[in-house]
N, C-alpha and C positions, 0 to 999 in steps of 0.2 A: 376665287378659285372654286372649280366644281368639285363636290363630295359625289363619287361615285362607289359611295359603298354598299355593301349588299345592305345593309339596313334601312337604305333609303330607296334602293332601285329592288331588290331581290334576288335572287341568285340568278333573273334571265339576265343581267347586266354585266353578268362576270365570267360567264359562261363561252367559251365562243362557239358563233354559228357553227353548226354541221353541215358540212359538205351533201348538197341532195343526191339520192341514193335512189334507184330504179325503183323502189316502192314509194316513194315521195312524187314522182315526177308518172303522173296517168297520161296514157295515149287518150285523144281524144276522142270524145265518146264519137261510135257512130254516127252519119248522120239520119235524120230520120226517113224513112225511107216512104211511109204512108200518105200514101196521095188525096189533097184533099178536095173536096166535094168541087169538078167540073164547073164552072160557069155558061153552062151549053146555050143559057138562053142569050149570050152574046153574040152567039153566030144567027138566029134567025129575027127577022122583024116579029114585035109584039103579037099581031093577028096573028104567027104560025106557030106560037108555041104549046111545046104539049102541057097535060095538065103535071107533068116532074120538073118542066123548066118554069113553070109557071110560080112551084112550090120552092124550089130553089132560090129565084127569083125573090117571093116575098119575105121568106125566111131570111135570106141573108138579109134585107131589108130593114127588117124588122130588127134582128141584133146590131147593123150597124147606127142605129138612129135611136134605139131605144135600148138598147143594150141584151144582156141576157136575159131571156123570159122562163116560166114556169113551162118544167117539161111535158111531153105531152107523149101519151102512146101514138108510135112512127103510124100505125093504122087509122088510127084516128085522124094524122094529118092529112093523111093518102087520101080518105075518103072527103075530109075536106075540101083539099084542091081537084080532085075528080069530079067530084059534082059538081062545083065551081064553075070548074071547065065547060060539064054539060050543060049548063044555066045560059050559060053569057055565049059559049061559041068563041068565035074571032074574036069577041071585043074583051075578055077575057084579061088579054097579056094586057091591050091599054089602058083598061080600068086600074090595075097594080098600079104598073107606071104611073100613072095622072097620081095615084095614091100618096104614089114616095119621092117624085121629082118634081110635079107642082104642087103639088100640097105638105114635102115634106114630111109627110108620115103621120101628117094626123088629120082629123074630119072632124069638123064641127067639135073644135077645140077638145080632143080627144087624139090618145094616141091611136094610129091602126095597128090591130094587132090579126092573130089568125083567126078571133071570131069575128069578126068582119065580113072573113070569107062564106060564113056559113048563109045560110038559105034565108033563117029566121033576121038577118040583117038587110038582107037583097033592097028592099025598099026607104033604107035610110042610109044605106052606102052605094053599091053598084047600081040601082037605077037611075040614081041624082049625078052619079059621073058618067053614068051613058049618056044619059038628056046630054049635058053637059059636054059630051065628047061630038054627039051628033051635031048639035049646033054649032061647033068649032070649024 
């Protein structure tokens, strides 16, 4: 036979439940209402995107394959991907792409990350996948 005395269970075993009471029972919360960051560069082909779909684009990229990265000042990225932009032109959007959907996100057994993008990389990342694109 079971001992159900408080010395063994405690006084919650002897106690009975309380009927829940309007301050037990919360409406649920909200929902959230903050819209999150566009995927705009899905509506145009690679050659037309701008240098914000472009930055979009890698970003998400980049946290889905690699996860989260060290933050960075928002201007800093801006001017990343704008120059970017202005370097490469049209081949721009499919250098990314080749980046993270043939290559899975990394280069010459490295991850891609957003200094990639930068200028002082141009010749060991975005030129080798222009060649690379053109003769495709």
């Amino acid at each position: 036979m079971l001992d159900l005395s408080t010395d063994l269970y405690g006084k919650a075993a002897t106690r009975p439940a309380a009927a829940p009471t309007y301050e037990t029972i919360r409406p649920a919360a909200a929902p959230d209402t903050r819209v999150a960051m566009a995927a705009t560069y899905l509506l145009d082909p690679p050659m037309d995107w701008s240098w914000e779909q472009l930055r979009d684009y890698v970003m998400r990229s980049i946290a889905e394959r690699h996860g989260p990265q060290p933050r960075r000042e928002q201007h800093q990225i801006n001017s990343i991907f704008k120059s970017f932009a202005a370097r490469w032109g049209n081949q721009a959007g499919p250098i990314a792409r080749f980046a993270f959907e043939q290559q899975d996100g990394f280069w010459r057994d490295a991850p891609v990350d957003i200094r990639r993008f930068t200028q002082g990389n141009d010749k060991y990342f975005a030129g080798p996948i222009a060649e690379r694109l053109a003769d495709a």
